[in-house]
Backbone bond lengths (Angstrom), bond angles and torsions (degrees), N, CA, C in turn:
res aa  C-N    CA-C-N  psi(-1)  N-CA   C-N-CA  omega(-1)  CA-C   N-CA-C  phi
1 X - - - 1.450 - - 1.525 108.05 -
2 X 1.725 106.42 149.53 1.644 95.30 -171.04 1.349 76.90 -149.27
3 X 1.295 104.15 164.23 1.717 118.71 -164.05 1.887 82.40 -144.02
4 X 1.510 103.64 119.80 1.455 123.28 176.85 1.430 113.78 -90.93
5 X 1.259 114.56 160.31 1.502 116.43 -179.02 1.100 108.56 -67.32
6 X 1.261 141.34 -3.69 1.823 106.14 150.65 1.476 127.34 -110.24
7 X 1.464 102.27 26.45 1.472 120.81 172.91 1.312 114.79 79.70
8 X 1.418 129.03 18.90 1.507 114.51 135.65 1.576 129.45 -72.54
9 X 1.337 107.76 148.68 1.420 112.35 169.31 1.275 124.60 -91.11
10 X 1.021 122.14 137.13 1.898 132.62 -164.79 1.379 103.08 -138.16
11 X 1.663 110.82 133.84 1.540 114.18 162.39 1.669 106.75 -127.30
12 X 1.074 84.76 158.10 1.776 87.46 -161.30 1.671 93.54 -125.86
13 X 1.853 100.71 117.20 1.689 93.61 -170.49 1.529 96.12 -129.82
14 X 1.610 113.10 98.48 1.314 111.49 -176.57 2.014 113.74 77.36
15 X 0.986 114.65 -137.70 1.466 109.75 -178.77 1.482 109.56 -83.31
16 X 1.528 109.95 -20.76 1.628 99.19 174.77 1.339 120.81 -97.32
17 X 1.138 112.15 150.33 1.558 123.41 155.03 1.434 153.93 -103.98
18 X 1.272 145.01 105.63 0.950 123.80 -162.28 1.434 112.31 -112.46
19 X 1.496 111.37 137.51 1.552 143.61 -152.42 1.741 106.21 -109.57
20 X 1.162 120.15 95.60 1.214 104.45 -176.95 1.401 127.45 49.63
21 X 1.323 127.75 43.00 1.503 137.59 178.15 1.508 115.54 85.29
22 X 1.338 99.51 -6.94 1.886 115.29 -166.85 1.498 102.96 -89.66
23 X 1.683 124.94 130.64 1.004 101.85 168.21 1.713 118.53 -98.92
24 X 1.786 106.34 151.07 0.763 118.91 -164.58 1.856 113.01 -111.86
25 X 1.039 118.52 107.76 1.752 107.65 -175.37 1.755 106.16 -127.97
26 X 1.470 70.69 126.02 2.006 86.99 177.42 1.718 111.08 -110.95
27 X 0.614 84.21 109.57 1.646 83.40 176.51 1.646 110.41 -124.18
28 X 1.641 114.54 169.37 1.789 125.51 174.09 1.444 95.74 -85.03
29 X 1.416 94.86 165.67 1.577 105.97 163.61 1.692 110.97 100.11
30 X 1.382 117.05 164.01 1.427 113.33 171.43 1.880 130.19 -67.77
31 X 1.273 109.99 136.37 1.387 108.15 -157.59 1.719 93.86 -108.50
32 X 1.150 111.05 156.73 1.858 116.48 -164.03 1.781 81.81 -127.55
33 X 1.577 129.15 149.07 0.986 136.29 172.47 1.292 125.22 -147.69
34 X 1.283 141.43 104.00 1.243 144.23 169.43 1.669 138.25 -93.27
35 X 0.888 97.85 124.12 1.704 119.47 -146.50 1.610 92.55 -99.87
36 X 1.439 121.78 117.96 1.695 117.89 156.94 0.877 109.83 -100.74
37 X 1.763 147.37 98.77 1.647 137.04 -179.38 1.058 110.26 -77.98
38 X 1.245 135.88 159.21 1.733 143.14 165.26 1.795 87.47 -147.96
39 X 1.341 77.19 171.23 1.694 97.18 179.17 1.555 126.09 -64.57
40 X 1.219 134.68 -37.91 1.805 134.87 130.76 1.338 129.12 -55.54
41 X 1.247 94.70 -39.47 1.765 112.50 -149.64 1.124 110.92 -112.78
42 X 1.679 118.13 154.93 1.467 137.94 -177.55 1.608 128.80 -134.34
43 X 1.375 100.59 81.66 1.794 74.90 164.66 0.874 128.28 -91.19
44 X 1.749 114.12 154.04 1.584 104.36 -177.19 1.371 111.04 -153.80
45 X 1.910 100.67 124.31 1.750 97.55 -170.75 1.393 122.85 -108.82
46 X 1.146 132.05 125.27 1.354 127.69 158.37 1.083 141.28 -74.65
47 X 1.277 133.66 139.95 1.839 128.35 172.99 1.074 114.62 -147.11
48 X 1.301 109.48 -173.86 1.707 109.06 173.66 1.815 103.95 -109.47
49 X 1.126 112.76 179.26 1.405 118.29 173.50 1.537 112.63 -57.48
50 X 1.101 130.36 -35.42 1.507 112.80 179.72 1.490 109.72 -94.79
51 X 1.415 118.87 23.69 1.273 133.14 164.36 1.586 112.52 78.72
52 X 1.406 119.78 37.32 1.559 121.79 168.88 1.514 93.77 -82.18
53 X 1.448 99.26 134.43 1.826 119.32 166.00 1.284 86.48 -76.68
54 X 1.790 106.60 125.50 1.127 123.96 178.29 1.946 100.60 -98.66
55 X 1.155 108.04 -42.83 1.669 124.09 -161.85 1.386 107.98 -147.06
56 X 1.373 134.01 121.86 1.988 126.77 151.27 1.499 87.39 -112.71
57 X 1.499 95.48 127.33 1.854 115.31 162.77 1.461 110.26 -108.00
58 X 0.748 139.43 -177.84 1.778 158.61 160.73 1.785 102.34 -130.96
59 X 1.285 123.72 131.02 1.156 113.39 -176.52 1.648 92.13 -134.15
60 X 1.737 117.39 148.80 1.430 108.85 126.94 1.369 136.65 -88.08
61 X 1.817 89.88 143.88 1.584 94.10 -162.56 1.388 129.61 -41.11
62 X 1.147 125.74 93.37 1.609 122.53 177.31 1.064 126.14 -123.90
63 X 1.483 154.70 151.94 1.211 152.14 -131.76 2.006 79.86 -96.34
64 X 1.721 92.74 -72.72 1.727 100.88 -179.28 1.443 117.31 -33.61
65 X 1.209 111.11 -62.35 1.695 124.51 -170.21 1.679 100.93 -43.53
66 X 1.480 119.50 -58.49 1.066 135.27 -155.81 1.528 112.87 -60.43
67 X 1.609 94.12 -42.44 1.599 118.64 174.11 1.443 125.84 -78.72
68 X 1.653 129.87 -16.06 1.486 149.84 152.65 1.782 106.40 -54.57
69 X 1.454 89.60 -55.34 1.864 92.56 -167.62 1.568 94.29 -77.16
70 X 1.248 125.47 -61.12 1.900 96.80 -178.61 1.441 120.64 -56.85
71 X 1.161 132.11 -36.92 1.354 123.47 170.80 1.457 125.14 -47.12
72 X 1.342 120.28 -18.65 1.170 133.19 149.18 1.552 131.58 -45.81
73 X 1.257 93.96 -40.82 1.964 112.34 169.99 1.387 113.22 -79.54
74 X 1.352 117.45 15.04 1.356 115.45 159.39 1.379 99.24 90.83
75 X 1.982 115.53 -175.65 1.744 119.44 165.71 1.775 101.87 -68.37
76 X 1.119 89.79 136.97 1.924 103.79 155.53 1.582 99.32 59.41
77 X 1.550 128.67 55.03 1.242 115.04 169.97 2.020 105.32 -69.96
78 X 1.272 112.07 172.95 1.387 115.15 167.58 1.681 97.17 -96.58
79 X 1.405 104.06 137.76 1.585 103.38 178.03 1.598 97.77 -148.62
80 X 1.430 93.54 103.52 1.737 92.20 146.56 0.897 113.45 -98.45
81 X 1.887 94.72 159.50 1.629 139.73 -177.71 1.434 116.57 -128.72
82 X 1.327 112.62 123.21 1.742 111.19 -178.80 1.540 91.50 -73.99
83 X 1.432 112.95 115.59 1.620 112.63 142.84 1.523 135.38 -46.36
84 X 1.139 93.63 82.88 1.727 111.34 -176.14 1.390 109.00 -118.67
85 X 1.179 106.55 163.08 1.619 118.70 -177.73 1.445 96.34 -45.86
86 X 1.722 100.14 143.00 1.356 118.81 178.81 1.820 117.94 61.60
87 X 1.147 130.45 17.22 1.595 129.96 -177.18 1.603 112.78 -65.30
88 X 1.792 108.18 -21.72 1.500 105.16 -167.25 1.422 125.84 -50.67
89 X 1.464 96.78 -18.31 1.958 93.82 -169.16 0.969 106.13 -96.63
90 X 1.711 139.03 -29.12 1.130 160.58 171.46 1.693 103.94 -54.08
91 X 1.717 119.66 -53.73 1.559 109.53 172.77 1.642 116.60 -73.24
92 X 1.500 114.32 -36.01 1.318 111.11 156.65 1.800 140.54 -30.86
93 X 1.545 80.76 -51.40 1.991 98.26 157.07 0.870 114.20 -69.22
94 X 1.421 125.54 -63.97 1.529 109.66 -172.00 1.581 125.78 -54.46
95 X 1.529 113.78 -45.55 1.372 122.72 172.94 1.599 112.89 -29.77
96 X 1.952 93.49 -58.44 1.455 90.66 -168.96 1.430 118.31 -80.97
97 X 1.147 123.08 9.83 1.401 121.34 168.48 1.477 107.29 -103.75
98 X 1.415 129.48 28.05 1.639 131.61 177.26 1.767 103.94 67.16
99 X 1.011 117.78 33.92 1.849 93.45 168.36 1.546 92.76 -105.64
100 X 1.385 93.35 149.62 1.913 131.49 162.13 1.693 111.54 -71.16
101 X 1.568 89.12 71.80 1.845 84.31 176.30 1.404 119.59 -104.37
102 X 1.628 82.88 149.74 1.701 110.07 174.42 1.069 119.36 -98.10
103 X 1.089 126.01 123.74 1.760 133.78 170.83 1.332 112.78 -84.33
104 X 1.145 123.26 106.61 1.440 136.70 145.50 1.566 142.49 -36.57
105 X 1.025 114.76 93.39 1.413 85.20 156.99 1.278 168.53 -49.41
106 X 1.330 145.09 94.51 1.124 133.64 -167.80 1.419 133.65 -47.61
C-alpha cells in the first residue's frame, strides 16, 4: 500500500492498480475502445485485442474527462463511436488526442 501526494491510497498488484477502490489496468500492446455517448453521459470501454475488459467508466460529458480516460488506452487506441446526435465534440477529442476512430452507425 502507498499513500500518494494528494492522499489517496493505491496498491499496485502486478500490472494492475487500484486507485481508491477503482480499478485501474495498464497494460502493453494495442487497446480497442468503445464509447456509448448520450447527451450527459458516457460510457466508455476498454480492452485489449483478445477482448479482456481492461476498464468500464461512466463519464460526464467533458472535453477533459473524455480526454484523461482515452489517454489511458495508450498512443493510437482504435475507438468507436455511434454517430448519434451531438458526437462532434467527442470526435474532435478523440482526434486530438491520436485515436483511430470509427464511426458507427446508429
Amino acid at each position: 500500500m502507498v499513500r500518494c501526494l494528494w492522499g489517496i491510497r493505491t496498491e499496485v498488484v502486478g500490472l494492475i492498480g487500484i486507485v481508491a477502490g477503482h480499478r485501474l489496468v495498464v497494460v502493453g500492446g494495442k487497446q480497442f475502445v468503445g464509447i456509448d455517448l448520450h447527451r450527459r453521459r458516457t460510457v466508455i470501454v476498454r480492452t485489449t485485442a483478445s477482448g479482456e475488459v481492461l476498464e468500464a467508466v461512466r463519464i460526464v460529458n467533458d472535453v477533459q474527462r473524455l480526454a484523461s480516460v482515452i489517454a489511458r488506452a495508450g498512443q493510437g487506441p482504435e475507438v468507436v463511436l455511434e454517430a448519434t446526435y451531438g458526437w462532434y465534440w467527442a470526435v474532435d477529442a478523440l482526434q486530438a488526442g491520436g485515436a483511430n476512430l470509427h464511426l458507427a452507425h446508429p
